[in-house]
DRENPA-495996 format. One line per field, with one value per atom (N, C-alpha, C, CB): atom name; y, z, x. Coordinates in steps of 0.02 Angstrom, whole numbers, padded with zeros to 5 digits. Glycine has a CB too. Example, Ala and Ser with C-alpha at 12.3 -4.5 7.8 and 13.67 -1.06 7.14 Angstrom:
REM DRENPA-495996
atome = N/CA/C/CB/N/CA/C/CB
Y = -00284/-00225/-00165/-00224/-00112/-00053/00002/-00030
Z = 00390/00390/00390/00452/00354/00357/00394/00286
X = 00660/00615/00660/00565/00642/00684/00645/00704
This chain:
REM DRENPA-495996
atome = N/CA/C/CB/N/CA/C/CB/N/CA/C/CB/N/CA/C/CB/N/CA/C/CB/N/CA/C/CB/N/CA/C/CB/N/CA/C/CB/N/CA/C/CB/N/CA/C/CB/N/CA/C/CB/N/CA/C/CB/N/CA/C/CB/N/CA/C/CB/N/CA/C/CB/N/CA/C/CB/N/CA/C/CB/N/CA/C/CB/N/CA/C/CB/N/CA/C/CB/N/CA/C/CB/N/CA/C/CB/N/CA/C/CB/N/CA/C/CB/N/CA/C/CB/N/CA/C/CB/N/CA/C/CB/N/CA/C/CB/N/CA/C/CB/N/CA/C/CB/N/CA/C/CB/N/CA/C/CB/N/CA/C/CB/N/CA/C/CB/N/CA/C/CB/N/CA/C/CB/N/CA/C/CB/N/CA/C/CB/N/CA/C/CB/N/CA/C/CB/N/CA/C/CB/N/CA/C/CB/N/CA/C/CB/N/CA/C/CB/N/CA/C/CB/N/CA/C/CB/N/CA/C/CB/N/CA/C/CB/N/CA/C/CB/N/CA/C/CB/N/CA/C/CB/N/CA/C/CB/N/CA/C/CB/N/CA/C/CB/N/CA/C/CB/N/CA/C/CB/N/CA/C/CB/N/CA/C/CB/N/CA/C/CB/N/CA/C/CB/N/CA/C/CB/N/CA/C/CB/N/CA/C/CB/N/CA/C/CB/N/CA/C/CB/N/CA/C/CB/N/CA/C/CB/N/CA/C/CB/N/CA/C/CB/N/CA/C/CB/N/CA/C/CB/N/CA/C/CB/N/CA/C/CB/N/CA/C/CB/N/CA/C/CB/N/CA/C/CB/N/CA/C/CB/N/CA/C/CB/N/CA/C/CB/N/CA/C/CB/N/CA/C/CB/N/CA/C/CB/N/CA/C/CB/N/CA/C/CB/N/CA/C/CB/N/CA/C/CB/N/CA/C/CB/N/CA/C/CB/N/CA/C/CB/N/CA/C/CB/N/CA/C/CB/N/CA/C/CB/N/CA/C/CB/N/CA/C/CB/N/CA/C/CB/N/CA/C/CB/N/CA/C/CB/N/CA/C/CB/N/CA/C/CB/N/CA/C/CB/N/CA/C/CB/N/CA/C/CB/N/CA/C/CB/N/CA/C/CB/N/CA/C/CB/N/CA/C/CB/N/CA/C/CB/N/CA/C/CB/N/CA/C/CB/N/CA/C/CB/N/CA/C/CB/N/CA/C/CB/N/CA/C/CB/N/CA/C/CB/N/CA/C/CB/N/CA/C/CB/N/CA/C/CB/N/CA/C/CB/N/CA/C/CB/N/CA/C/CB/N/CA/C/CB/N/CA/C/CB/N/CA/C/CB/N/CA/C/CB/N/CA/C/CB/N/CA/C/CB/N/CA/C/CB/N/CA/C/CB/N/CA/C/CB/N/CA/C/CB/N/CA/C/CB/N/CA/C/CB/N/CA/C/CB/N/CA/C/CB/N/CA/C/CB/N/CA/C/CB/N/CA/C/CB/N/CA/C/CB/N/CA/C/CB/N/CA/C/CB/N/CA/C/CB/N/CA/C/CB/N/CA/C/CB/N/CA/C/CB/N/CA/C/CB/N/CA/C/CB/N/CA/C/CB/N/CA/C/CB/N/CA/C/CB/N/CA/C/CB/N/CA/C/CB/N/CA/C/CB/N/CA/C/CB/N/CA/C/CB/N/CA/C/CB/N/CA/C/CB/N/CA/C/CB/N/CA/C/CB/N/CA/C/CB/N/CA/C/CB/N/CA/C/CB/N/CA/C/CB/N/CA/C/CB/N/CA/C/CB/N/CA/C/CB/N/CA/C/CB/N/CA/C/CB/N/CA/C/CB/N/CA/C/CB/N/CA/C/CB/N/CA/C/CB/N/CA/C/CB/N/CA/C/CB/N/CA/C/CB/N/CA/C/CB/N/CA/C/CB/N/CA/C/CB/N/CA/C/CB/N/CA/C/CB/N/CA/C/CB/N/CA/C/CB/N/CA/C/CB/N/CA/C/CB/N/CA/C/CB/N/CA/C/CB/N/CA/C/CB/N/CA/C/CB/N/CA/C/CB/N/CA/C/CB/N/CA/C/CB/N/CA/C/CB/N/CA/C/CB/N/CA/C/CB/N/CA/C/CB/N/CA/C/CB/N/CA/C/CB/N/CA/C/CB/N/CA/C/CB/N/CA/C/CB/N/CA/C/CB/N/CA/C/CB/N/CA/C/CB
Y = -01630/-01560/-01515/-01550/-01534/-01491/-01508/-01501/-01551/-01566/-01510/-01659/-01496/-01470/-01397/-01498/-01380/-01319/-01299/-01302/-01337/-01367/-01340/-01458/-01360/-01349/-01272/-01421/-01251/-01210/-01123/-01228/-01163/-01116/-01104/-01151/-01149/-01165/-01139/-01262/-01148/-01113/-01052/-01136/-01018/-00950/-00908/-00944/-00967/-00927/-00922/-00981/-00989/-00992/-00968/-01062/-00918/-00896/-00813/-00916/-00792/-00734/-00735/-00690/-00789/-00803/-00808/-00890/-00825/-00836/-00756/-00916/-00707/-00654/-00611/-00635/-00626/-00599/-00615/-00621/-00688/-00695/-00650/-00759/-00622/-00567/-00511/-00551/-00495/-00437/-00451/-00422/-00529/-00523/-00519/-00567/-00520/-00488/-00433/-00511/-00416/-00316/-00299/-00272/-00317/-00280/-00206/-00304/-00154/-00091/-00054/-00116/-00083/-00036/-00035/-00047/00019/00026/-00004/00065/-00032/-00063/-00029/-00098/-00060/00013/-00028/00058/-00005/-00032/-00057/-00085/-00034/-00038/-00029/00036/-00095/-00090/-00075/-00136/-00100/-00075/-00014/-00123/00009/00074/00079/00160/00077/00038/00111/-00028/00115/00149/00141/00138/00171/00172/00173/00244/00098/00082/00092/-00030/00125/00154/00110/00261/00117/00063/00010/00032/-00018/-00084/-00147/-00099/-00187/-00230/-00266/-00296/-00290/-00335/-00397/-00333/-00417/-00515/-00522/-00572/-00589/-00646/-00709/-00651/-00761/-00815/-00878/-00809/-00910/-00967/-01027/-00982/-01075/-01129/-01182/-01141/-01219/-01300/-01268/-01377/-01225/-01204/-01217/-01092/-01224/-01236/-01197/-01291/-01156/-01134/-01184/-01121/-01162/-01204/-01166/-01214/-01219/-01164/-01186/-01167/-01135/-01164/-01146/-01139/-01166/-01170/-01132/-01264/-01141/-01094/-01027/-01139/-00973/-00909/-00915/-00896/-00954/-00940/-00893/-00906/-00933/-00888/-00952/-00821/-00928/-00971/-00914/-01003/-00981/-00942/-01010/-00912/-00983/-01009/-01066/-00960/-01119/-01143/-01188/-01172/-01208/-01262/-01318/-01265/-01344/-01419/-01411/-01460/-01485/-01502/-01481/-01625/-01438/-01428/-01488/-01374/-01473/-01517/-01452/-01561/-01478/-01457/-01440/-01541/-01421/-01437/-01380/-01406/-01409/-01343/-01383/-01375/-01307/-01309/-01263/-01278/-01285/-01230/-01216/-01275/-01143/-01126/-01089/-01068/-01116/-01072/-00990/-01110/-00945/-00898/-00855/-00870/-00876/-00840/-00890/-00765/-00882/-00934/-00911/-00930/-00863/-00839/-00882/-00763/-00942/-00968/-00946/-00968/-00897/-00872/-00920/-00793/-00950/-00951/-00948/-00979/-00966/-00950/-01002/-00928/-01009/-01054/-01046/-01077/-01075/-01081/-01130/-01063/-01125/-01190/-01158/-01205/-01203/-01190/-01216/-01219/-01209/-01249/-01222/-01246/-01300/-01284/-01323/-01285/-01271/-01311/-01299/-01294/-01349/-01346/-01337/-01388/-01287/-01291/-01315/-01237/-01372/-01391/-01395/-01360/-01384/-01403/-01366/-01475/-01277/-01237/-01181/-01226/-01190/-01120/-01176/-01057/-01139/-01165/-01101/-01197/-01129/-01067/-01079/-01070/-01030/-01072/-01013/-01069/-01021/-01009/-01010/-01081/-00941/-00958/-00933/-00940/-00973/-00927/-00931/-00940/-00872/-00882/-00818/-00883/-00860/-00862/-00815/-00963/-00771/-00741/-00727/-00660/-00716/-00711/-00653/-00715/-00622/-00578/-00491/-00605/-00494/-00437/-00421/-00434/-00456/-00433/-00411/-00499/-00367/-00354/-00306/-00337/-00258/-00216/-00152/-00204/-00119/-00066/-00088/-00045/-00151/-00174/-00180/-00243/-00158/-00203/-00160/-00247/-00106/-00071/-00108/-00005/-00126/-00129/-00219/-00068/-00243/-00329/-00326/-00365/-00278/-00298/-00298/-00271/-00230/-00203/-00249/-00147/-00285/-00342/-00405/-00355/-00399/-00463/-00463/-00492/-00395/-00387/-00394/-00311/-00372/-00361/-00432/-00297/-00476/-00566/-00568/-00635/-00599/-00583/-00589/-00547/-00511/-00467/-00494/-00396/-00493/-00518/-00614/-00492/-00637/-00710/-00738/-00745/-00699/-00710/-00658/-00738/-00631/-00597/-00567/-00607/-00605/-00610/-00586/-00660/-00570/-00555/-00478/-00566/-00463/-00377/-00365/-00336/-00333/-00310/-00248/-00262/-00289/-00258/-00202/-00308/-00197/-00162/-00188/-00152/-00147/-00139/-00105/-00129/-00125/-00055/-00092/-00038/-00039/-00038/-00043/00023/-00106/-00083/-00117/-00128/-00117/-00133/-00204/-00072/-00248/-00314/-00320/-00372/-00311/-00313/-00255/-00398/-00217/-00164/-00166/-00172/-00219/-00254/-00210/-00381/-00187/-00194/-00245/-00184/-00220/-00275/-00244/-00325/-00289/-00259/-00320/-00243/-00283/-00332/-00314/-00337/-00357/-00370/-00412/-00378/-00389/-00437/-00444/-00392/-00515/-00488/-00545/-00488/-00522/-00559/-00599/-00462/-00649/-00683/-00718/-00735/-00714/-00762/-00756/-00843/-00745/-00744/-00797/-00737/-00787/-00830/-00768/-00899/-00773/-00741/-00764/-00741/-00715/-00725/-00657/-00754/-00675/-00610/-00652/-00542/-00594/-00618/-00556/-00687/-00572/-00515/-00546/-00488/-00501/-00510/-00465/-00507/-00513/-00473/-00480/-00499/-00423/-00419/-00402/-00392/-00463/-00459/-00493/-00503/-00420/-00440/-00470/-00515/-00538/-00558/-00618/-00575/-00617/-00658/-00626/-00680/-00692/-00637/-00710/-00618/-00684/-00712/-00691/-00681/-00747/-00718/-00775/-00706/-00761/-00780/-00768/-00731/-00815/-00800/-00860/-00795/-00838/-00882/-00876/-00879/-00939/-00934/-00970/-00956/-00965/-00989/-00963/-00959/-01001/-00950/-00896/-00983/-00857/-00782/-00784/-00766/-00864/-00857/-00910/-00879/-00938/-00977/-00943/-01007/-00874/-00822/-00808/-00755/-00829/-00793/-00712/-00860/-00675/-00625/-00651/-00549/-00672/-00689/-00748/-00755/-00777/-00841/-00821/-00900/-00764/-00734/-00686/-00702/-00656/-00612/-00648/-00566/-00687/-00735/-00768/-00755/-00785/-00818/-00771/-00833/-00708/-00627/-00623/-00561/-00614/-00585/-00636/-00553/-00707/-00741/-00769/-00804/-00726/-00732/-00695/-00713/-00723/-00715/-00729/-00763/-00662/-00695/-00723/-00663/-00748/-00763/-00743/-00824/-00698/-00666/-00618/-00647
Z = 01100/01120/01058/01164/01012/00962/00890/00948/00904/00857/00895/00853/00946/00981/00972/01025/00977/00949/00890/00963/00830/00764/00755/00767/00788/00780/00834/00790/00868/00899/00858/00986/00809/00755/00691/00718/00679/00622/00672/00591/00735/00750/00763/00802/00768/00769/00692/00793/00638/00560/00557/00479/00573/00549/00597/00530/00674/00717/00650/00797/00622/00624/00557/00622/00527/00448/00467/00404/00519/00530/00566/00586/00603/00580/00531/00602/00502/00426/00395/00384/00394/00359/00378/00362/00447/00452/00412/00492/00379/00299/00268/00250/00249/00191/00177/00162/00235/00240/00254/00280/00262/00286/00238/00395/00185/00118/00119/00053/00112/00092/00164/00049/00216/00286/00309/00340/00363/00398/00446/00411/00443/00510/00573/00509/00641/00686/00736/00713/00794/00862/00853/00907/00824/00786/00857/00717/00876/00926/00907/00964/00861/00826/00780/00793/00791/00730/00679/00785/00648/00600/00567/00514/00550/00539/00453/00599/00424/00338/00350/00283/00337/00355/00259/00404/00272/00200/00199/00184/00136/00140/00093/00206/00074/00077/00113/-00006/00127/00177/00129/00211/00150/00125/00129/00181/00045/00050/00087/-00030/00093/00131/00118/00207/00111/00113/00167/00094/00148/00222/00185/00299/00182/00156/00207/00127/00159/00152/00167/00220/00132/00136/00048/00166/00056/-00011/-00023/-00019/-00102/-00132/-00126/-00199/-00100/-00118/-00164/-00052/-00200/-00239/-00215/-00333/-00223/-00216/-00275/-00148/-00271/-00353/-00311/-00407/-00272/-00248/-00206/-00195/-00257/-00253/-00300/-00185/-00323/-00376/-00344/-00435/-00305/-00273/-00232/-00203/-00228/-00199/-00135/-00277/-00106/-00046/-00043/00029/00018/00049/00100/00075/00125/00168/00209/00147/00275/00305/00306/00346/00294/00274/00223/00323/00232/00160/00233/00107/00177/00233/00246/00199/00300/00294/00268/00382/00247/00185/00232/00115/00251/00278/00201/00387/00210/00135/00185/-00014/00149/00197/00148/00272/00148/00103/00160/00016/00176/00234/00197/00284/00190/00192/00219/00236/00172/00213/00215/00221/00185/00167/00128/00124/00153/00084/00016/00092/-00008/-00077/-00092/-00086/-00056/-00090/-00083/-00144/-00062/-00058/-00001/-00039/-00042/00018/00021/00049/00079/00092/00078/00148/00035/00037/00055/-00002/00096/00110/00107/00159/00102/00107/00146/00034/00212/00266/00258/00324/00239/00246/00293/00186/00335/00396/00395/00466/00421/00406/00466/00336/00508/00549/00536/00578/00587/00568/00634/00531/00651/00689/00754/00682/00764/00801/00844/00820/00822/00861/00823/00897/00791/00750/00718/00669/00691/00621/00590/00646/00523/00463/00439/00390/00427/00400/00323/00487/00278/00216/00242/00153/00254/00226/00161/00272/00113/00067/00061/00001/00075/00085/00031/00166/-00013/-00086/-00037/-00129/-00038/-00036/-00102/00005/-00087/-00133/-00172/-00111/-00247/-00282/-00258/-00350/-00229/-00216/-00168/-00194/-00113/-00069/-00114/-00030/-00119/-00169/-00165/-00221/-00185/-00182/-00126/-00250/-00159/-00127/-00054/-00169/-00037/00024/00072/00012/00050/00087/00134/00044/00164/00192/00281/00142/00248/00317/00320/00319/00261/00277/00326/00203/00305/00334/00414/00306/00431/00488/00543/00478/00520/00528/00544/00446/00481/00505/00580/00430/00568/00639/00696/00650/00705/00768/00783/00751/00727/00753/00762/00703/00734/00788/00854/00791/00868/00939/01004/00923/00962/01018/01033/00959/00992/01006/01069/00971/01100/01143/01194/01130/01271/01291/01317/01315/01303/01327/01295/01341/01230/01146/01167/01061/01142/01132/01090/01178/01055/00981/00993/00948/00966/00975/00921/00967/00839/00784/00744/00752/00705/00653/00585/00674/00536/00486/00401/00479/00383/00341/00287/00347/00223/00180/00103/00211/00050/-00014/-00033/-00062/-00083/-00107/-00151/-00067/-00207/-00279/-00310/-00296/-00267/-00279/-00236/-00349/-00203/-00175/-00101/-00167/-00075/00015/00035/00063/00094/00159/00219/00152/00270/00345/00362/00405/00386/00429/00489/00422/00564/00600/00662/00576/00724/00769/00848/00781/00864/00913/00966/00910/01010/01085/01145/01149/01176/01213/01259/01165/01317/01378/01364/01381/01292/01284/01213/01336/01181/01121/01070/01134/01033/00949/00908/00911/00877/00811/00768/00826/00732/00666/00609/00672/00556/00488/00451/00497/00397/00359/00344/00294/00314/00279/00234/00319/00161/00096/00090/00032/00049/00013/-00048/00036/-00074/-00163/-00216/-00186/-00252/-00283/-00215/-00347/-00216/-00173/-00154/-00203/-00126/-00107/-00042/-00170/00013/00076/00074/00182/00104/00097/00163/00027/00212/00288/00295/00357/00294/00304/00377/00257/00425/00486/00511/00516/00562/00597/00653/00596/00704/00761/00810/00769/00873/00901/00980/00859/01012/01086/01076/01123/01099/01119/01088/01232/01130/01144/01085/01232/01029/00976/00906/00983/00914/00864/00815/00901/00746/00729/00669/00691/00646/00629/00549/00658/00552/00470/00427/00490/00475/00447/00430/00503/00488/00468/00413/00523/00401/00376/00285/00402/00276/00232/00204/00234/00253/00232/00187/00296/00241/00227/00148/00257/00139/00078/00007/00103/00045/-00031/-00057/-00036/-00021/-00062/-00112/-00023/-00145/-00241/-00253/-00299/-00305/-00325/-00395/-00313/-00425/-00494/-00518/-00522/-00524/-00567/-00592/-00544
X = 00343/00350/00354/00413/00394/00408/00353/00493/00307/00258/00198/00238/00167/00148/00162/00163/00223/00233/00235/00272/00253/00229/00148/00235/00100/00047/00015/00020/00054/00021/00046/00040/00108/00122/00051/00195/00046/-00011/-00073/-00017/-00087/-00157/-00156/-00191/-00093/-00083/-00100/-00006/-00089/-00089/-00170/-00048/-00173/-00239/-00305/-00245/-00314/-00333/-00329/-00287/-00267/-00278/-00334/-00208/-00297/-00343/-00420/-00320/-00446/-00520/-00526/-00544/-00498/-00522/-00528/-00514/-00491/-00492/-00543/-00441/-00573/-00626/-00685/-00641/-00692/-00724/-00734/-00708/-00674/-00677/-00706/-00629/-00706/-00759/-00839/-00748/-00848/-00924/-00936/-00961/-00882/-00902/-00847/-00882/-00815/-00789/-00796/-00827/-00757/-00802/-00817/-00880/-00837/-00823/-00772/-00853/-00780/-00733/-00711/-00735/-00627/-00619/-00613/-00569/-00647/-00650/-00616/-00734/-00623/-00562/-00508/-00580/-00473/-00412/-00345/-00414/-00302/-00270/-00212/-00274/-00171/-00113/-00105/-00095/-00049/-00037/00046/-00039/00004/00074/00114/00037/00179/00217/00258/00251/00267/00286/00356/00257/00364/00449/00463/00475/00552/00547/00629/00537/00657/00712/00704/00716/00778/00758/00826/00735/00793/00827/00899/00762/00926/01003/00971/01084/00979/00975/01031/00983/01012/01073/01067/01075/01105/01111/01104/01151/01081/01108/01113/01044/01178/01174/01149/01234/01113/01063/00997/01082/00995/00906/00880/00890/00843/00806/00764/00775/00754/00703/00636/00726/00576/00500/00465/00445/00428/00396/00316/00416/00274/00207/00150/00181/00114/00085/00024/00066/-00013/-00071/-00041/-00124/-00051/-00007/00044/00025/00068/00107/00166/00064/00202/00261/00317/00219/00365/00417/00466/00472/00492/00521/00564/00466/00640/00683/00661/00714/00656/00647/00715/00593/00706/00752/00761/00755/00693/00668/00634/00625/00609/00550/00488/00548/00455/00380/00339/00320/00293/00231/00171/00211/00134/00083/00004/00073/-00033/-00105/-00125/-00130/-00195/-00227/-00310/-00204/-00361/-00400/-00460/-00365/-00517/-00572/-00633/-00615/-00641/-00674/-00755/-00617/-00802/-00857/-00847/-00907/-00866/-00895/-00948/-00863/-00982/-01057/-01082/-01059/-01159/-01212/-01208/-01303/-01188/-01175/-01124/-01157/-01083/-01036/-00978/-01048/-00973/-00911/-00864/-00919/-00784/-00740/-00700/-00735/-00646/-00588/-00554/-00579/-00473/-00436/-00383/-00434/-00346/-00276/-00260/-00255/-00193/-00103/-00073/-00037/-00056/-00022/00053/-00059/00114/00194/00222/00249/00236/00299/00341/00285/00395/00450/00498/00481/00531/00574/00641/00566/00695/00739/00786/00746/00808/00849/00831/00895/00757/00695/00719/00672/00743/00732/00703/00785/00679/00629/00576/00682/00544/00480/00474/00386/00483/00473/00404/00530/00372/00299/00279/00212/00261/00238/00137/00277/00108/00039/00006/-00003/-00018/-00051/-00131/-00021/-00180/-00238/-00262/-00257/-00309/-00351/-00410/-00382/-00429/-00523/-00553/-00537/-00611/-00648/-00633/-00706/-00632/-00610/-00636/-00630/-00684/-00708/-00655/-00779/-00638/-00551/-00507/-00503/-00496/-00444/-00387/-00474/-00328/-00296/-00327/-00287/-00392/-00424/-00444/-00485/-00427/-00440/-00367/-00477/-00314/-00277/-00239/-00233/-00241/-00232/-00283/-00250/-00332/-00367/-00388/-00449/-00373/-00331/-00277/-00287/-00227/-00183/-00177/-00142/-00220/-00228/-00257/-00264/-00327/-00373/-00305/-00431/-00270/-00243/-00179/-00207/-00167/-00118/-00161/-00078/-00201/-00248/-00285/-00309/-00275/-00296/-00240/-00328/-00194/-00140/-00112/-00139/-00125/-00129/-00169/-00164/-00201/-00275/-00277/-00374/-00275/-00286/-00278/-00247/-00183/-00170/-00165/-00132/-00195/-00182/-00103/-00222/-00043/00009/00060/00017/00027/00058/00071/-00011/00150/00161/00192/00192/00168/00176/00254/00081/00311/00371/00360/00437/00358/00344/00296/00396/00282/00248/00242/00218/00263/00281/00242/00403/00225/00198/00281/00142/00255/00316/00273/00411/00309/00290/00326/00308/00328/00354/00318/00356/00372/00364/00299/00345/00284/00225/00164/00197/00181/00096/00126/00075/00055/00068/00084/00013/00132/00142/00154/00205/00161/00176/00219/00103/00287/00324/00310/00396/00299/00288/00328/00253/00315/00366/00322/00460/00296/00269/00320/00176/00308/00352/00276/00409/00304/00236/00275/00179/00335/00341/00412/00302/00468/00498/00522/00508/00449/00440/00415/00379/00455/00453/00422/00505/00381/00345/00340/00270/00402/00406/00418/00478/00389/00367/00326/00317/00308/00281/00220/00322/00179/00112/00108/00053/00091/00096/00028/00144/-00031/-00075/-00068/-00108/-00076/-00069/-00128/00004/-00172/-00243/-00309/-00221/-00321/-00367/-00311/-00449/-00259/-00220/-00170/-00186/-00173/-00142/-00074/-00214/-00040/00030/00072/00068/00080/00104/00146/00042/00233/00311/00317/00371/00324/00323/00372/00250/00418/00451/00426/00515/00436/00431/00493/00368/00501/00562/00554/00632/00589/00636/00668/00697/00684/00697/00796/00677/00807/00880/00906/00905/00859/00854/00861/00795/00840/00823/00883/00802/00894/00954/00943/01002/00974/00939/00950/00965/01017/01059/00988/01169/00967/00917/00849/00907/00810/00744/00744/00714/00822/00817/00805/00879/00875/00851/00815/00859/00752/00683/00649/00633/00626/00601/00597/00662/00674/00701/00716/00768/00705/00691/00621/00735/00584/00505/00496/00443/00461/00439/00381/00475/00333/00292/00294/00248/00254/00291/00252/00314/00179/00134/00160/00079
């Protein structure tokens, strides 16, 4: 049951990551049918602690974060154009007391994705997302910054199952911290903690 959900976490990252790969062939246009509208959340949030979590570090992205366990690892190189161009990601999940999964994605595009893009990465990437599932309702959405780079924290709801987390765009590198869980599983002290101990190290 909980391997299952294990993986239906990972096809959710990686569902939004394959629309995304859609940007990179249309780089430079405009994204249009745009279902979400995101809001410039201003602030900044309170670290927190949670003991027996562990710092991970990951070497593709060059960034570290908090986790509950030792992750499991998937990494993955996606064609996306005959020019060669592709997509790489490292997927880490990690269970916590086999009532949440914390998951770490970091996904590499090709260099032309870059900063001047990430306004409508990010947008692209909410709206895979959104859509994958018809059942998905997008509680918030807010536009915020980490370490200088865009991001959007995010929270969507689906039956009474949670999935909030952020998505950072940094250079040609996308970076999406997402928990998932039951409704009545959710703690705030623990997501908030994950959130707030990501690092990049560039």
């Amino acid at each position: 049951m909980f391997k299952l959900w294990n993986k239906s976490v990972k096809g959710r990252a990686l569902a939004a990551i394959g629309s995304l790969a859609l940007l990179c062939s249309s780089a430079g246009s405009s994204f249009g049918g745009a279902k979400a509208y995101l809001a410039v959340k201003t602030g900044q949030s309170q670290v927190t602690t949670v003991q027996g979590w562990k710092k991970f570090h990951s070497i593709p992205g060059a960034c570290s974060i908090s986790l509950p366990s030792s992750p499991e690892h998937v990494k993955q190189i996606m064609p996306l154009s005959e020019e060669g161009h592709n997509l790489r990601y490292d997927v880490y999940v990690a269970a916590h007391e086999k009532k949440a999964v914390y998951m770490l994605l970091v996904a590499q595009y090709p260099p032309f994705v870059n900063q001047a893009h990430a306004d409508m990465s990010l947008e692209s990437f909410l709206n895979g997302l959104i859509t994958q599932n018809p059942e998905n309702k997008l509680i918030f959405a807010d536009l915020t910054e980490v370490q200088g780079y865009k991001a959007l924290d995010f929270f969507i709801e689906a039956k009474g199952n949670y999935f909030k987390g952020r998505a950072v765009m940094a250079d040609n590198n996308l970076y999406l911290l997402a928990m998932e869980c039951d409704g009545k599983n959710y703690h705030e002290d623990h997501f908030s903690h994950f959130i707030s101990s990501f690092e990049l190290k560039k």
